[in-house]
C-alpha positions as MATLAB code, in Angstrom:
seq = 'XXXXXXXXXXXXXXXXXXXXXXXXXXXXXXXXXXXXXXXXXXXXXXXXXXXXXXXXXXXXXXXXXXXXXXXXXXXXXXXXXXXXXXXXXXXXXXXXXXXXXXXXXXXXXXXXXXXXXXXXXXXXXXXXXXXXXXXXXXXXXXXXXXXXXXXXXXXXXXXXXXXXXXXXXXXXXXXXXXXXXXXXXXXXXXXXXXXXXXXXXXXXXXXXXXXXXXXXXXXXXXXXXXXXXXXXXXXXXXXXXXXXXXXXXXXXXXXXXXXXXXXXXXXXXXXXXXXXXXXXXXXXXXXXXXXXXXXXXXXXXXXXXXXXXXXXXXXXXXXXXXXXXXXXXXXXXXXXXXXXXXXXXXXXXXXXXXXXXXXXXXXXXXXXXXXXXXXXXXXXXXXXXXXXXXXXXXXXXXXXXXXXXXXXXXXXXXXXXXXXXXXXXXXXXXXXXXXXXXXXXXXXXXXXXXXXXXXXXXXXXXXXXXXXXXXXXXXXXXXXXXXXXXXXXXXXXXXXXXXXXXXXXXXXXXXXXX';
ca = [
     -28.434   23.447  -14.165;
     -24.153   22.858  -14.683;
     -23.775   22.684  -18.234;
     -22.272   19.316  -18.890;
     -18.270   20.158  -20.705;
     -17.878   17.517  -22.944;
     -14.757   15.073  -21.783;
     -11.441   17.335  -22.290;
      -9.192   15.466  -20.120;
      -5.766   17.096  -19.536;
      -3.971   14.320  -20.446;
      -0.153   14.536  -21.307;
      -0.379   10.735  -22.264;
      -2.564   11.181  -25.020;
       0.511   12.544  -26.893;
       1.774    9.230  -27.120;
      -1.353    7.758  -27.354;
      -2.032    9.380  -30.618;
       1.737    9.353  -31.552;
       1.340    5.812  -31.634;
      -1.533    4.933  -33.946;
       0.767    2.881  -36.791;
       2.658    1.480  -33.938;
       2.231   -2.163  -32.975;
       1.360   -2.707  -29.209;
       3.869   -4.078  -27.397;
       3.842   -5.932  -23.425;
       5.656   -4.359  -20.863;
       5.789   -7.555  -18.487;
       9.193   -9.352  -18.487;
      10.816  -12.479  -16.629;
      14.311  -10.152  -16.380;
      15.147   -9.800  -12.824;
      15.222   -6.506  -11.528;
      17.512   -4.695   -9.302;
      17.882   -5.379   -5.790;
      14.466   -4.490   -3.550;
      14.981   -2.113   -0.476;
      12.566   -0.367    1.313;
      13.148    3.215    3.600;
      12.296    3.859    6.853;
       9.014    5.711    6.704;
       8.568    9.063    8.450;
       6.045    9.039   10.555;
       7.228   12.216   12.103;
       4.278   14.242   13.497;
       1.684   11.899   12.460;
      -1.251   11.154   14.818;
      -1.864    7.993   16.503;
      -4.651    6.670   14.622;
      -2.638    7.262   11.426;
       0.659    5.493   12.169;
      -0.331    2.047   11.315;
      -0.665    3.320    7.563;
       2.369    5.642    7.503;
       4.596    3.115    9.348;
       4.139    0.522    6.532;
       7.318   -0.970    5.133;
       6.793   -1.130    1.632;
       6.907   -5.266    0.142;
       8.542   -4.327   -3.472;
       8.471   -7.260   -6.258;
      10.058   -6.990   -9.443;
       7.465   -6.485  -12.193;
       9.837   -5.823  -14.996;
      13.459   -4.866  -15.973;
      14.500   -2.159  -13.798;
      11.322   -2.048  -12.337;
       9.687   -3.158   -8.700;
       6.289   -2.434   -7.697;
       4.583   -2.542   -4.085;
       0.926   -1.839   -3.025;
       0.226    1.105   -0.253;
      -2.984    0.948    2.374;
      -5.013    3.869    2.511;
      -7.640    5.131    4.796;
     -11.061    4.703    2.459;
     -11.877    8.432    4.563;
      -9.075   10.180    5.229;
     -11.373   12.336    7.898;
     -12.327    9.242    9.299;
      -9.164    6.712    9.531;
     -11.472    3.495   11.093;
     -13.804    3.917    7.849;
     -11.946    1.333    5.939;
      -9.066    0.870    4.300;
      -8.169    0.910   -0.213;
      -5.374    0.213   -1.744;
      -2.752    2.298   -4.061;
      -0.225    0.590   -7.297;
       2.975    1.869   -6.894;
       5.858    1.381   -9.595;
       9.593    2.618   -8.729;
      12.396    2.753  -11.112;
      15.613    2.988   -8.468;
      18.013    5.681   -9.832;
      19.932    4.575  -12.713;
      23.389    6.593  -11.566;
      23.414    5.224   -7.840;
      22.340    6.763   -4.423;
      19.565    8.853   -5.126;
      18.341   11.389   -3.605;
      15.257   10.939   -2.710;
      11.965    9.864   -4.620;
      10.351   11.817   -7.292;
       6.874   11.313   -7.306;
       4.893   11.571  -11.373;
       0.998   12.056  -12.460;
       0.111   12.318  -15.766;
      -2.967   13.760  -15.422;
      -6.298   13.024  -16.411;
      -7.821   12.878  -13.736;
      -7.933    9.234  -14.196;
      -4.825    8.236  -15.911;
      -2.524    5.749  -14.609;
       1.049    7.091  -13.388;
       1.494    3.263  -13.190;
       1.548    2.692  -17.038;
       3.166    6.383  -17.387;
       6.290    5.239  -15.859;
       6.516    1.184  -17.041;
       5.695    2.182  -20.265;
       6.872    5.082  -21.189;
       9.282    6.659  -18.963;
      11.701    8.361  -20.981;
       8.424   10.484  -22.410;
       7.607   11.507  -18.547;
      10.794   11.796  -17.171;
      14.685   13.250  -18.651;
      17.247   10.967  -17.909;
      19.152   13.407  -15.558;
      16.476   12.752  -13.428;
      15.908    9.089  -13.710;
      20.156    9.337  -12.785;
      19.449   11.245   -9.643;
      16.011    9.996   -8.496;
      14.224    6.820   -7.841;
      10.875    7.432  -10.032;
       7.917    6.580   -8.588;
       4.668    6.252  -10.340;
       1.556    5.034   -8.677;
      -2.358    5.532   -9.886;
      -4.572    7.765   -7.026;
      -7.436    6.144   -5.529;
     -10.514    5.114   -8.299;
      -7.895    4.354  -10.942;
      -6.134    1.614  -12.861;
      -3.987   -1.115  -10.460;
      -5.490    1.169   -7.005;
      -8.902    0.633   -5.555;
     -10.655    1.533   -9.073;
     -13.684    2.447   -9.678;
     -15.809    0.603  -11.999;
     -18.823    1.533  -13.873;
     -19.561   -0.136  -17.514;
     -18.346   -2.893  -19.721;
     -16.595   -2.734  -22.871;
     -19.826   -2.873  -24.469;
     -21.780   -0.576  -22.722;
     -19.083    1.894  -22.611;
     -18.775    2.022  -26.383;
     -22.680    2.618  -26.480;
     -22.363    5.569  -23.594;
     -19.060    7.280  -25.637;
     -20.670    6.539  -29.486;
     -23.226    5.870  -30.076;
     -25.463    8.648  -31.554;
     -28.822    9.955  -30.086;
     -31.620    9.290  -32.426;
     -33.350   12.671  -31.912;
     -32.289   15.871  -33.458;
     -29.077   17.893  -31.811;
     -30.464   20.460  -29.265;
     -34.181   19.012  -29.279;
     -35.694   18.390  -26.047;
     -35.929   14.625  -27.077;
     -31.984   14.409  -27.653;
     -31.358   15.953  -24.574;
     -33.631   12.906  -22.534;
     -31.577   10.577  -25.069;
     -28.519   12.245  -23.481;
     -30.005   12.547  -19.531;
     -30.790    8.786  -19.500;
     -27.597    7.636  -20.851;
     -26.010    9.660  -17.795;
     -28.656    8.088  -15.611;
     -27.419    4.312  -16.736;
     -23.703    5.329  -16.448;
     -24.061    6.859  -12.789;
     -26.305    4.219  -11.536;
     -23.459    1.383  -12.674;
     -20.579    3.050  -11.104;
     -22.434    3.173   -8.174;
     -23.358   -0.369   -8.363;
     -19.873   -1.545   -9.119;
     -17.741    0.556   -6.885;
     -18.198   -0.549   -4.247;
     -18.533    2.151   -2.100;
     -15.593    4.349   -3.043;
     -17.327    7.082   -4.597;
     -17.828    9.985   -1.835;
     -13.908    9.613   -1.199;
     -12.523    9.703   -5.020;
     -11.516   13.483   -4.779;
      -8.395   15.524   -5.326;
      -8.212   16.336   -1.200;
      -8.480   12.552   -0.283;
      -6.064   12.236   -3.373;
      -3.365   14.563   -2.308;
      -3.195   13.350    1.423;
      -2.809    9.898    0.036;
       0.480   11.236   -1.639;
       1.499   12.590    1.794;
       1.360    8.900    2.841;
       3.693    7.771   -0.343;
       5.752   10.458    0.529;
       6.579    8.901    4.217;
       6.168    5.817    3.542;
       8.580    6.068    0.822;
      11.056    7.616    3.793;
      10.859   11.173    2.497;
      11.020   13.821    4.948;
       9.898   16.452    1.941;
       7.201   15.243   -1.186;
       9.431   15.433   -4.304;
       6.950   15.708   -7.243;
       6.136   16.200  -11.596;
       2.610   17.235  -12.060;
       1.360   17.475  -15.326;
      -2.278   19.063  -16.549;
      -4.791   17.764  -13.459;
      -1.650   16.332  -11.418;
      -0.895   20.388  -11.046;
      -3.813   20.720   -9.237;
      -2.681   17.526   -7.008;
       0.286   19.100   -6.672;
      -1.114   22.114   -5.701;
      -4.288   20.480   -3.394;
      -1.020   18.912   -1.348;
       1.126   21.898   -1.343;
      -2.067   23.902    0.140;
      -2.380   21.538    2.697;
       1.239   20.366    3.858;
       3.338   23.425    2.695;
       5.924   22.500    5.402;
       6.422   19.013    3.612;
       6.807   20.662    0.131;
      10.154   19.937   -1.119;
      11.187   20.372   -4.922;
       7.556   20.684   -7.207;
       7.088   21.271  -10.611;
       3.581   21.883  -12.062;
       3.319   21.304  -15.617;
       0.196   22.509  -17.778;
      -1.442   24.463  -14.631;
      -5.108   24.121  -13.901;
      -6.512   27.206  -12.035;
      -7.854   26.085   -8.870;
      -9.948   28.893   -8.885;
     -12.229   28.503  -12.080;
     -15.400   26.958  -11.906;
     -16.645   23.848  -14.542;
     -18.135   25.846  -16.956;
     -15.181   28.380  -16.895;
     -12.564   25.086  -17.499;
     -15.552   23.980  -20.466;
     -15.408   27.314  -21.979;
     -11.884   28.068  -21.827;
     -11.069   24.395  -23.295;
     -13.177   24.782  -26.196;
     -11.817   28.383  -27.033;
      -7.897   26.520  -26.510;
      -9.078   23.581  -28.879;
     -10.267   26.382  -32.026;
      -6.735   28.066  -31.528;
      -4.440   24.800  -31.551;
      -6.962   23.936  -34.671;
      -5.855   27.531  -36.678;
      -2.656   26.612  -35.632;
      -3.137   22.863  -37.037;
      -4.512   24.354  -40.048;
      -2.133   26.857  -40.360;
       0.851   24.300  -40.672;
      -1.841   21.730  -42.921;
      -1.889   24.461  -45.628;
       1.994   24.376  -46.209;
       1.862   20.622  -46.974;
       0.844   19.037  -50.438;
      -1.043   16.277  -48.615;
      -3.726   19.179  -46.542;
      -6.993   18.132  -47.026;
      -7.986   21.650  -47.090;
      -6.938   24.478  -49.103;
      -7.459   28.277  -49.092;
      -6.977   30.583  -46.295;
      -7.305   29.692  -42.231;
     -10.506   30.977  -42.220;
     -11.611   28.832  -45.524;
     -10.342   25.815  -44.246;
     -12.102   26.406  -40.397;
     -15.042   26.246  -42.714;
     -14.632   23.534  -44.496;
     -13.898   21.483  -41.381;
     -16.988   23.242  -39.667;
     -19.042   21.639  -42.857;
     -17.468   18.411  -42.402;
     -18.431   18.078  -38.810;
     -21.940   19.405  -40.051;
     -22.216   16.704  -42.729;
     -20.991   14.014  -40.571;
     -23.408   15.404  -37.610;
     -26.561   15.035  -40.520;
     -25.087   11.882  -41.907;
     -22.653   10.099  -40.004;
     -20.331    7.703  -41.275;
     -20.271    3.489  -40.954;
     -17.101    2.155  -39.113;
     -16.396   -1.369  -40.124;
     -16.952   -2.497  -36.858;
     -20.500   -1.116  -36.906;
     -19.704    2.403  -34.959;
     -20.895    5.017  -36.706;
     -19.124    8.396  -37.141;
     -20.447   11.484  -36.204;
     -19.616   14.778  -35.017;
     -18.627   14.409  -31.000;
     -16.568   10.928  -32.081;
     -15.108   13.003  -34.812;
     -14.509   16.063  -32.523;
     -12.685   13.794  -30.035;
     -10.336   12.297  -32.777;
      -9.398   15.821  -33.467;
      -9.037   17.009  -30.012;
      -6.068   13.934  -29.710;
      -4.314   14.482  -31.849;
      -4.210   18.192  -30.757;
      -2.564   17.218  -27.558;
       1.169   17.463  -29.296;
       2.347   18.883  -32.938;
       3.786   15.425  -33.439;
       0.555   14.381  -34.336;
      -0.902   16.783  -36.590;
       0.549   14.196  -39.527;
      -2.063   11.371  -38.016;
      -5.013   14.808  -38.321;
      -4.355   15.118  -41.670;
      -4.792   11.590  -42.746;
      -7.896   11.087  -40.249;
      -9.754   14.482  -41.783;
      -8.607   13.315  -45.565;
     -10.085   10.029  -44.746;
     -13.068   11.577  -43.577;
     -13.527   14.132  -46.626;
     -13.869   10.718  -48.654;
     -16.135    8.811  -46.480;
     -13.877    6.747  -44.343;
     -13.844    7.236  -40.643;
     -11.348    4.431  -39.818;
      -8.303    6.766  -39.203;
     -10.204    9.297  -36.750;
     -11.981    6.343  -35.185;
      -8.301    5.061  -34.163;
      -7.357    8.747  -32.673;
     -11.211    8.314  -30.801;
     -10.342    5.357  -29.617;
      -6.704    5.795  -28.291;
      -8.347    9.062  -26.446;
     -10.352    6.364  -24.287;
      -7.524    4.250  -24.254;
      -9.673    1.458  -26.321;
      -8.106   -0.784  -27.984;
      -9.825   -4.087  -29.898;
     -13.105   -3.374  -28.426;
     -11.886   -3.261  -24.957;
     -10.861   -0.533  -22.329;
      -7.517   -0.918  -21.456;
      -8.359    1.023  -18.100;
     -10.954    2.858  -16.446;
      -9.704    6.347  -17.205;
     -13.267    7.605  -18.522;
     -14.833    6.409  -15.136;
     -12.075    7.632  -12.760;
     -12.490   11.311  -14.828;
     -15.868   11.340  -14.020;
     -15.901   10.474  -10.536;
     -13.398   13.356   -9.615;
     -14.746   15.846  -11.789;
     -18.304   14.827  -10.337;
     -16.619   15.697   -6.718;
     -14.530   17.945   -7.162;
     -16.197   20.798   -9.108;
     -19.725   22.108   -7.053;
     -23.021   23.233   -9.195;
     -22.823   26.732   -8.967;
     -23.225   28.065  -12.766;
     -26.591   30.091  -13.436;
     -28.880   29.881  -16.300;
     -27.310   33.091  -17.059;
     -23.711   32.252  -16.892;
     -23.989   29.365  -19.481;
     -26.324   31.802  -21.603;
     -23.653   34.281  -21.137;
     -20.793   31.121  -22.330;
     -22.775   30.026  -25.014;
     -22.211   33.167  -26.465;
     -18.904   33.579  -26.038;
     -17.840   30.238  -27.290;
     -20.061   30.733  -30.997;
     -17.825   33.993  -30.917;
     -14.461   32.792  -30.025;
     -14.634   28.941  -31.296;
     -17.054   29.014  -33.918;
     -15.951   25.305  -35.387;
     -16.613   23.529  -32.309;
     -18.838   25.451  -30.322;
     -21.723   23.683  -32.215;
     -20.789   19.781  -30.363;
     -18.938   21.523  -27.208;
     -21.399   21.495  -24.655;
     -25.220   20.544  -24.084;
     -28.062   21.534  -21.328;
     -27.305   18.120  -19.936;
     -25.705   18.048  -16.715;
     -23.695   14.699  -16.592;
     -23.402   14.709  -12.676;
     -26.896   15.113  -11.908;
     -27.235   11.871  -11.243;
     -24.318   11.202   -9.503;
     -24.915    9.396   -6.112;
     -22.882   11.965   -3.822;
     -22.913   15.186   -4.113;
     -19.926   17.103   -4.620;
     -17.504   18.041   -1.710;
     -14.943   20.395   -3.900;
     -14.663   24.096   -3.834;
     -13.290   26.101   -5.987;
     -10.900   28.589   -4.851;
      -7.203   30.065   -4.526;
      -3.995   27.801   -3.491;
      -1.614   29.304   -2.474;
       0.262   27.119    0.072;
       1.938   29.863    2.191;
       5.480   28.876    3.850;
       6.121   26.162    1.078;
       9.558   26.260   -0.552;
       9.956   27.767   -4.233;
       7.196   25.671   -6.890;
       7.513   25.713  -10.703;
       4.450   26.401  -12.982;
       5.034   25.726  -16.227;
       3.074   27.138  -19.026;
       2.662   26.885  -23.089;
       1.733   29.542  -24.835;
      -0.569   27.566  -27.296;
      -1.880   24.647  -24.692;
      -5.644   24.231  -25.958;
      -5.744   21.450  -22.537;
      -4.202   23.859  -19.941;
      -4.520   27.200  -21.817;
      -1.557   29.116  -20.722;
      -3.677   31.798  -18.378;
      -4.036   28.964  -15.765;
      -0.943   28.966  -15.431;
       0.166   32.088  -14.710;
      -3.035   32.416  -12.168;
      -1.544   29.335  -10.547;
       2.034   31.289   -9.894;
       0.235   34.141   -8.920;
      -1.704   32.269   -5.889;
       0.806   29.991   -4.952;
       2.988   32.267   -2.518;
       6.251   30.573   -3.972;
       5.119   30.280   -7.397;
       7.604   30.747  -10.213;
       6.545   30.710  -13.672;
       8.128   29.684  -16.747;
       6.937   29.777  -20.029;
       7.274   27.754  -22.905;
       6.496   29.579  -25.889;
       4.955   27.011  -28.230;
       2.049   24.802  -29.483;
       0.825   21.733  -27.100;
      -0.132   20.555  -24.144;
       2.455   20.731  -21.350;
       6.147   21.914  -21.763;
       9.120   19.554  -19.516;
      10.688   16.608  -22.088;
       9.074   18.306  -25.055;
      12.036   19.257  -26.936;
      12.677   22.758  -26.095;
      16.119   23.065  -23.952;
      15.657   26.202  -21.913;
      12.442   24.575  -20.314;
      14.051   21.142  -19.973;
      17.699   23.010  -18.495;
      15.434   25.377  -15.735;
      13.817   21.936  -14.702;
      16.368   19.908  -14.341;
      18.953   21.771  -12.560;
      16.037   22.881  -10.003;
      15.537   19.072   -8.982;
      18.743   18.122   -8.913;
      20.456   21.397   -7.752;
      17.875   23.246   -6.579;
      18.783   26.003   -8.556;
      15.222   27.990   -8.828;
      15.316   29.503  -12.063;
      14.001   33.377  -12.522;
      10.470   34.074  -11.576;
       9.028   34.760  -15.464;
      12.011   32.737  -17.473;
      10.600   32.270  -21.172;
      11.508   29.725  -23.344;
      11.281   30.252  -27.167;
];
C-alpha cells in the first residue's frame, strides 16, 4: 500500500499567502485600458500535420487589467492522440515594460495546482525582478486541471472544508480512523470524477509540459524561455527532457528530484519541515513575544505537547471548525514557506497556547487558498490529480516501515500527524501513468537549478540531484532559510539570474550565495 504524504505542496505563493494574513483583499480587475494587443507569428516549424491547427493559432488577446491582456490557448485533451478532444489553457501577458522584448518568459509557481494566472496579475513583482519584466513580455498561464484552464473539479466549499477539517471520530492510528480516513478519500475521488468531466487520465506533468511547447510557438518563440519554481522545476525539467533542442534560457527554482519516489518526497518533506521549525524556534527564542522559552530542544517539546493536546482536545473555531493537530500542522507548515512569516507563527502558536485557534486557522486557510468559507480556486483538487498520475505505487510494506522509522528519528515533532496507512489515490479512477526517473535533457543549452540551503518544501539535495542529471545543469546555491531563492532578497542569486536571461551570461557551475 503507498503511504498517503499528507498535502506539502511546493508552493512559492504561499509566501505571500501567509505574508498577507492582516492584509485586506484587494480586486485585481480594472476598467484601465491596457497597452496595445499584438499577437506573433507562431512557429510551427517541424510540427506534424495533425498538430498544426493548434500550434498555428493566432492568439485573440483582451485587456483584463492595467498593463495586462489575456488570451485562451486550445489544447489537444490527449496529446498522444490529437482527434481525442480538445481543453482549453488561461494565459495572462504583461508586454515588456522597457520596449521590444525579447522574447516571452514563461512563469509557474508551483503547486502542482497553483495558478500562474493569479501569480502574475496579482503579484508580479513577487515572481518576477523588474529587469526582467523590462526585457521580457511575462507570461503566466494555469496548466491543464487548474484555475481559468480546463479545471478540474471535485467538491464544494462545503464539502471541501469537511474533507480538509474536519476530525475523524475514532482514535489516531486505530483501524476505525483509518476507514474514517479511506472513505473520505473514496467521496473525494468519486466527485472529481463525477465533475471533471473527463479530464482526469490527461492531468499529468508530460501532457503538461508539451502543452507549454504549444505556448511556446504559439507565442512565436523559436526557443521556450521559462521560471520554474518548486513543482514548475519538474515542468521545466519534464519539457527540457523531451524538447532539449527547443530549450532556450531555464531557470529551475526549488528543484524537485525527478527521480524520488512519493514516499521518498513524504519523508524528505517532513524531515525539511522539523529543520525550518528549529530554525523558527531558534529565531522565536531571541524575541520577548516567543511563546516558548528554554532551549531548541525544550521548546520542540513544548510544541510537540501542544499538537498532542490539541490532537486529544481540539480547539472550537468561531465558525464551528474545530482545531486539531493536522489543521494546526498545516498553519505551521505556511507560514514556514518564507522567514517573513515566522512573526504571523508566533502569534498563531501564542494564540493556541491560550485556547484560541483563530490566528492558525487563518494561516490553514490561506494554505488552501480559502477565504470566507469559499475556495478561491481548485488548487487542492488540481494537486491531487497530478500527484495521483504522476507518482506510480511502488513503495513496500517495508519501505514505509523502514520511513516510519526514520521520520520518529529525524522529525520527532511532526512525525506523529505526517503520514497515515491510508493511501489517498487508491481510489482514484485512472491509474497512474508517471515514472519516476532521471532528466537529464541531453543537447539542451545551459539550465539553472537553484537551491536553498534550509528549503523544508524543496530540501536543498533535490536540487543538486537535479544539476547532476540534467546534462547542462548548473547549480547555484542560496545559502539561507525558505522555500525557493530568485526575488528573495539575496543579490548574488538575484545578479546570476538576471544577467543569464537577459545576457545569457551562465554563471559558474556551483556559485553560492550567502
Amino acid at each position: 500500500m503507498r503511504s498517503t504524504r499528507r498535502s506539502i505542496r511546493g508552493l512559492v505563493i504561499a509566501a505571500v499567502a501567509a505574508a498577507s494574513v492582516a492584509l485586506s483583499g484587494c480586486s485585481f480587475i480594472t476598467d484601465e485600458p491596457t497597452l496595445p494587443s499584438s499577437s506573433a507569428t507562431p512557429d510551427v516549424s517541424g510540427v506534424d500535420e495533425e498538430l498544426v491547427p493548434f500550434y498555428g493559432q493566432e492568439l485573440a488577446w483582451s485587456s483584463c487589467g492595467t498593463d495586462f491582456d489575456c488570451a485562451t490557448v486550445r489544447a489537444p485533451l490527449d496529446w498522444d492522440d490529437p482527434t481525442a478532444g480538445d481543453i482549453e489553457l488561461s494565459v495572462i501577458r504583461q508586454r515588456a515594460t522597457d520596449g521590444e522584448a525579447e522574447g516571452s518568459l514563461l512563469t509557474n509557481p508551483g503547486g502542482p495546482g497553483a495558478s500562474g494566472v493569479d501569480l502574475i496579475r496579482s503579484s508580479i513583482d513577487f515572481a518576477v525582478g523588474t529587469s526582467l519584466q523590462e526585457n521580457y513580455d511575462v507570461i503566466g498561464f494555469d496548466p491543464r486541471g487548474v484555475g481559468e484552464s480546463t479545471a478540474v473539479r471535485c467538491f464544494d466549499a462545503a464539502d471541501m472544508d469537511a474533507y480538509l477539517f474536519d476530525i475523524p471520530a475514532a482514535e489516531r492510528g486505530s483501524q476505525e480512523w483509518n476507514d474514517e480516513l479511506t472513505a473520505r478519500s473514496v467521496e473525494f475521488a468519486e466527485a472529481c470524477d463525477a465533475n471533471s468531466e473527463g479530464i482526469l487520465p490527461y492531468i499529468t506533468t508530460v501532457q503538461a509540459a508539451r502543452d507549454m511547447d504549444l505556448l511556446r510557438a504559439v507565442l512565436g518563440d523559436e526557443k521556450l524561455n521559462y521560471l520554474g519554481y518548486s513543482y514548475g522545476t519538474f515542468l521545466g525539467a519534464t519539457y527540457a527532457d523531451l524538447y532539449p533542442e527547443r530549450v532556450g534560457r531555464l531557470v529551475l527554482d526549488g528543484a524537485i528530484d525527478p527521480q524520488t519516489s512519493e514516499l521518498e518526497v513524504s519523508t524528505t518533506q517532513g524531515i525539511g519541515f522539523e529543520s525550518a521549525l528549529r530554525a523558527y524556534m531558534t529565531d522565536c527564542l531571541r524575541s520577548s513575544d516567543c511563546p516558548f522559552a528554554g532551549t531548541v530542544d525544550d521548546a520542540m517539546a513544548d510544541l510537540g505537547t501542544l499538537l498532542a493536546s490539541v490532537d486529544r482536545s481540539p480547539l472550537p473555531n468561531t465558525d464551528g471548525r474545530q482545531l486539531g493537530a493536522d489543521s494546526l500542522l498545516t498553519g505551521i507548515i505556511a507560514a514556514l514557506y518564507s522567514e517573513s512569516s515566522w512573526s504571523y507563527l508566533t502569534t498563531a502558536l501564542g494564540n493556541a497556547l491560550q485556547g484560541n485557534p483563530a490566528t492558525a486557522f487563518q494561516l490553514a486557510d490561506f494554505y488552501y487558498a480559502r477565504t470566507g468559507g469559499q475556495y478561491d480556486d481548485n488548487s487542492t483538487e488540481a494537486f491531487s490529480a497530478y500527484n495521483c498520475m504522476d507518482y506510480p505505487d511502488d513503495s513496500t510494506p517495508e519501505q514505509e516501515a523502514a520511513a516510519a522509522v526514520l521520520l520518529a528519528e529525524k522529525a520527532p515533532t511532526v512525525a506523529p500527524y505526517w503520514m497515515s496507512d491510508v493511501d489517498g489515490c487508491a481510489a482514484w479512477p485512472t491509474a497512474p501513468t508517471g515514472t519516476r526517473g532521471a532528466l537529464t535533457a541531453t543537447g539542451a543549452d545551459p539550465i539553472l537549478v537553484i537551491g536553498t540551503t534550509g528549503d523544508p518544501a524543496t530540501p536543498y539535495e533535490w536540487s543538486v540531484a537535479l544539476a547532476d542529471q540534467l546534462a547542462s545543469g548548473v547549480l547555484i546555491t542560496r545559502v539561507g532559510e525558505g522555500h525557493t531563492g530568485y526575488n528573495k532578497g539575496n543579490t548574488c542569486v538575484d545578479e546570476a539570474v538576471e544577467a543569464y536571461f537577459v545576457d545569457g551570461t551562465v554563471p559558474q557551475d556551483g556559485l553560492r550565495c550567502e
